[in-house]
C-alpha positions in Angstrom: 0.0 0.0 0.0 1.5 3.3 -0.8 2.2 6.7 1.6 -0.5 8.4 -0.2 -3.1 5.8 0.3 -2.2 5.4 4.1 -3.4 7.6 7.0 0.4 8.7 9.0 -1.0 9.8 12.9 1.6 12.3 13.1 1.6 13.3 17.2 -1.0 15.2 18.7 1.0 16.5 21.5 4.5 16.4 22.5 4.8 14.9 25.7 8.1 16.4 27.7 9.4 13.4 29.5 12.5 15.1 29.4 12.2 18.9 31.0 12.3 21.6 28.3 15.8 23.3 28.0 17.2 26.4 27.1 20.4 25.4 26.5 22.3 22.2 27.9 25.8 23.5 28.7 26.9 20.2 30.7 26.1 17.6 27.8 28.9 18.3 25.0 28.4 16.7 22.0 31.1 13.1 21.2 33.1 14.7 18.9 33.0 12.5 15.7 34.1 12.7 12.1 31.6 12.8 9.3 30.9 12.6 5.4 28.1 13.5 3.7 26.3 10.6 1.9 24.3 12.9 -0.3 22.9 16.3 0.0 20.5 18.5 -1.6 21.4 22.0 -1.9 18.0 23.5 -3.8 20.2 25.2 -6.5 17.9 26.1 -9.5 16.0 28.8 -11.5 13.0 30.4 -9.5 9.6 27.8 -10.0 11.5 24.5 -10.9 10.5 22.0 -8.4 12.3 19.5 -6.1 14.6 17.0 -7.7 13.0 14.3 -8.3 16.1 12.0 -7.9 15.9 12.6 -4.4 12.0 13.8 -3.9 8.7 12.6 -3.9 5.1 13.9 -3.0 2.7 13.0 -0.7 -0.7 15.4 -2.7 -3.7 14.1 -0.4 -6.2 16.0 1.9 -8.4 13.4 3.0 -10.9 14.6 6.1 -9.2 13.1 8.0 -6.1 15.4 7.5 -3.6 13.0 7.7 -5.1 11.8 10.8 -4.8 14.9 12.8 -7.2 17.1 11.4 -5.0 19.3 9.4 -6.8 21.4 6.8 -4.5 21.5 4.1 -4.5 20.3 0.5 -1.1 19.1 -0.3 0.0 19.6 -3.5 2.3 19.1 -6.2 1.7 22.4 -7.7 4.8 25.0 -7.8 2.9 27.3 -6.0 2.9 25.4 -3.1 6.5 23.8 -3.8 9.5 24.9 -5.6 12.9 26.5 -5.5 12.7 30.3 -5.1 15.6 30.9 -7.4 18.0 31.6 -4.6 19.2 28.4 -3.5 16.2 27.7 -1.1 13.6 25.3 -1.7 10.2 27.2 -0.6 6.7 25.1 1.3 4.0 27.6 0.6 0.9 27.2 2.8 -2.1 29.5 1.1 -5.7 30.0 2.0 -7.3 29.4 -1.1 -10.5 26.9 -1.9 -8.8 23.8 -3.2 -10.3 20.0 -3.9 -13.0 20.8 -0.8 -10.3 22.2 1.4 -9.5 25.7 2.5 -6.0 25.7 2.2 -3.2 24.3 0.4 0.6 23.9 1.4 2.7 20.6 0.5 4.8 17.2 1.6 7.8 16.1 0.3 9.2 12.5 1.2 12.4 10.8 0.2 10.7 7.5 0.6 12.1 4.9 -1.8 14.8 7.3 -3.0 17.0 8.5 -0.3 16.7 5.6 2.8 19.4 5.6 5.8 20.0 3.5 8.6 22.1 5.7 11.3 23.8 9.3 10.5 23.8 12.8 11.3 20.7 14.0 9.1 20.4 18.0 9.1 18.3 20.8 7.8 19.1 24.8 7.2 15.7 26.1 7.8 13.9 29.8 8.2 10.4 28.5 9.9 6.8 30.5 9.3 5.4 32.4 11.9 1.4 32.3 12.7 -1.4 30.5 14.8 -2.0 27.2 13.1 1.0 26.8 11.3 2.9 23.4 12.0 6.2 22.8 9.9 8.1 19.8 10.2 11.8 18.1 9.2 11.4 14.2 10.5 12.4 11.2 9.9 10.0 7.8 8.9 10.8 4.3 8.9 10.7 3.0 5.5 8.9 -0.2 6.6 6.0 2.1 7.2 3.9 0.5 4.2 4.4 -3.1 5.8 4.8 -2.1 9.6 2.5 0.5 10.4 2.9 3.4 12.1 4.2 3.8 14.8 5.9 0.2 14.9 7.9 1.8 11.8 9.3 4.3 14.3 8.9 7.8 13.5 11.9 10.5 14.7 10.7 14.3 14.6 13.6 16.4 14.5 12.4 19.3 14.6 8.3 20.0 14.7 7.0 23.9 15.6 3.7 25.6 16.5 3.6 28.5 14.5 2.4 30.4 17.7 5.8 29.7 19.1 8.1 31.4 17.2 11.1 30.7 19.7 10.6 26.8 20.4 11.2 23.7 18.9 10.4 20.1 19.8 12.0 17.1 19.2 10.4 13.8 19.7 10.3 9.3 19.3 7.1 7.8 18.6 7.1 4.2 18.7 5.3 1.0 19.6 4.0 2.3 23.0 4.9 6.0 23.1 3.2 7.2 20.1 0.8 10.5 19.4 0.2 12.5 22.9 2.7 9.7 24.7 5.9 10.8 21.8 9.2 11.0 24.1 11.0 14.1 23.8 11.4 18.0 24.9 12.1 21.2 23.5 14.2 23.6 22.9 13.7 27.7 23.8 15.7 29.8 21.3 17.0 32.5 23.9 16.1 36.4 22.8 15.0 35.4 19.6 12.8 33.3 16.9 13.0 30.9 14.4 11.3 32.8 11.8 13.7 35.9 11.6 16.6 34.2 10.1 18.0 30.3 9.6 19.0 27.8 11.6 20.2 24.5 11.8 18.6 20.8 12.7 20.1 18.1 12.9 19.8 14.6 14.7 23.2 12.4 15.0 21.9 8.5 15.0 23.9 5.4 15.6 23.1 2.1 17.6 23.6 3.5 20.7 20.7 5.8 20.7 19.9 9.8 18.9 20.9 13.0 19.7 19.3 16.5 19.1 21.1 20.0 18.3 19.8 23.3 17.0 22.8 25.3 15.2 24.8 22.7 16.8 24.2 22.6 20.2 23.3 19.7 21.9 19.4 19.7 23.5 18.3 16.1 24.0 20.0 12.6 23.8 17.3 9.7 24.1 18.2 5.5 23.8 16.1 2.3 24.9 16.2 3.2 28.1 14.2 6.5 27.6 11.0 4.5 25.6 8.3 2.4 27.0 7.8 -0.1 24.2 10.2 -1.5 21.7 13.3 0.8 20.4 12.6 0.7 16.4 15.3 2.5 15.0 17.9 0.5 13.9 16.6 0.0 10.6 16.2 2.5 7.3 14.0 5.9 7.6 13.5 8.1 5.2 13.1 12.1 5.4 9.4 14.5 4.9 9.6 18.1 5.4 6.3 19.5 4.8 4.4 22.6 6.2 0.4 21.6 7.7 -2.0 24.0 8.7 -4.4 22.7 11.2 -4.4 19.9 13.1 -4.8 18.4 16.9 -1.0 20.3 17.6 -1.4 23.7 16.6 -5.0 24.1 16.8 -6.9 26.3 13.5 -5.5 29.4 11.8 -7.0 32.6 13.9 -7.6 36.1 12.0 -3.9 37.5 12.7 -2.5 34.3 10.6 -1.7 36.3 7.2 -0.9 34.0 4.6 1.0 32.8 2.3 3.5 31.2 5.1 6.5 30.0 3.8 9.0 27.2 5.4 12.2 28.1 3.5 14.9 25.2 3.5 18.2 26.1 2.6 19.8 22.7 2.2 19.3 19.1 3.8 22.7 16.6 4.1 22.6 13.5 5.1 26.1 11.9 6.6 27.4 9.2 7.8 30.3 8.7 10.3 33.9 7.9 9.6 35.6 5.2 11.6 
C-alpha cells in the first residue's frame, strides 16, 4: 500500500518526558568525524520543483487530514512547492479553496529514493510564523507501508507551532509511546525566533541511541532506556519536510495568521560517520 493511500497519525501533543531546555551547557556533544552521503542544496532557477532524484510527494487532503485534522490540500503544484531561485527550496501554505479544502501547502518524502540507517541528518531552515501553522523536518521508517505506524518508528527532529516562534520540539514515537505519549522536549531559542533568520537541525543516530542540536548545540539525547515499548530504530528511515496548517497540535489558523506562510529550507545533508 502506498504513503498516499495510508493515513500517518503524526503526534498530537508532545509529551516532555525530558524537561524543556534552554540550552544544555553540561552535555557536549562526542566529537565524531563525518561525510556527507548525499545532500540537496536546492540550487535552481526560480519555479522548478524539487529534484526528483531525491524527492517525492505526498498530494492528499483526506478529512481526516492525515489523521490529525490538518486542513490542508497538499500539493504538487509549484505554487505550493519549488525552489525560489536563490538556493532555497520554498513550502508555501495559502488559503485558497482547493479540492474541498481551505487551504493548500505541501509534503515532500524521500521515501524509496534516499533511505538511511544511522547518520547525522540536518536541515538549514527559516520556519513561518502564525497560529495554526505546523512545519516539520522528521524522519519515517521506510517499513511504514508493511509495519505500520508507529511500529515503523517515526523521529521528529524538529516539529514547531507557528504560535511559538522561539521553540522547537524534538520527539520518538514508537510501539507504546506514540501521538500525545511521543518521548522528547524542546528547545527555547533565547532572545530570539526561528522565523527571523535560519537555523540548523540536525539529529546524529547510531546504535547507541539519537541525539538532538539546534545550530549545533546539543538539547536532548534519548536511547532504549528513555521509551516504553520497543526501540525501532535500527533500521532505514527516510526524510518529509512539509508545512500543515491545522491539526490536533497547533490548533486552526486565527484572524492574525496572514498567509502565504512559507517554510524556506536552505539545504538538507545527510552523513554518515567515519571510523
Amino acid at each position: 500500500m502506498s504513503l498516499k493511500s495510508k493515513i500517518i497519525l503524526l503526534p498530537l501533543l508532545t509529551l516532555s518526558l525530558i524537561p524543556s531546555v534552554q540550552c544544555n551547557n553540561n552535555a557536549e556533544p562526542e566529537e565524531k568525524k563525518w561525510e556527507i552521503i548525499w545532500q540537496d542544496e536546492f540550487e535552481g532557477p526560480l519555479g522548478q520543483s524539487p529534484d526528483s532524484v531525491n524527492w517525492m510527494y505526498d498530494t492528499w487532503g483526506n478529512e481526516s487530514g492525515w489523521g490529525n485534522n490538518q486542513l490542508e490540500y497538499d500539493t504538487d503544484r509549484p505554487e505550493n512547492v519549488s525552489l525560489d531561485g536563490a538556493g532555497n527550496l520554498a513550502i508555501v501554505a495559502r488559503k485558497e479553496s482547493y479540492a474541498g479544502k481551505g487551504y493548500t501547502s505541501a509534503r515532500i518524502t524521500t521515501q524509496g529514493l534516499r533511505e538511511s540507517t544511522y547518520g547525522r541528518f540536518e536541515a538549514r531552515i527559516k520556519l513561518p510564523w502564525g497560529q495554526g501553522l505546523w512545519p516539520a523536518f522528521w524522519l519515517l521508517g521506510s517499513d511504514f507501508n508493511t509495519a505500520g505506524w508507529p511500529h515503523c518508528g517515526e523521529i521528529d527532529i524538529m516539529e514547531y507551532r507557528g504560535q511559538e516562534p522561539s521553540i522547537i520540539h524534538g520527539t520518538l514515537h514508537g510501539p507504546g509511546y506514540s501521538g500525545g505519549q511521543g518521548v522528547g522536549t524542546s528547545y527555547l531559542l533565547s532572545n530570539a525566533r526561528f522565523d527571523t533568520d535560519f537555523h540548523t537541525f540536525a539529529v546524529e543516530w547510531d546504535l547507541e541511541g539519537i541525539s538532538w542540536f539546534v545550530d549545533d548545540v546539543l538539547y536532548q539525547t534519548l536511547d532504549s532506556n528513555d521509551v516504553n515499548g520497543d526501540w525501532v530504530y535500527d533500521h532505514p528511515f527516510f526524510i518529509i519536510l512539509n508545512l500543515a496548517v491545522g491539526g490536533g497540535y497547533v490548533g486552526s489558523p486565527d484572524a492574525d495568521t496572514v498567509f502565504p506562510q512559507t517554510m524556506l529550507i536552505d539545504y538538507v545533508r545527510v552523513y554518515q560517520e567515519v571510523e
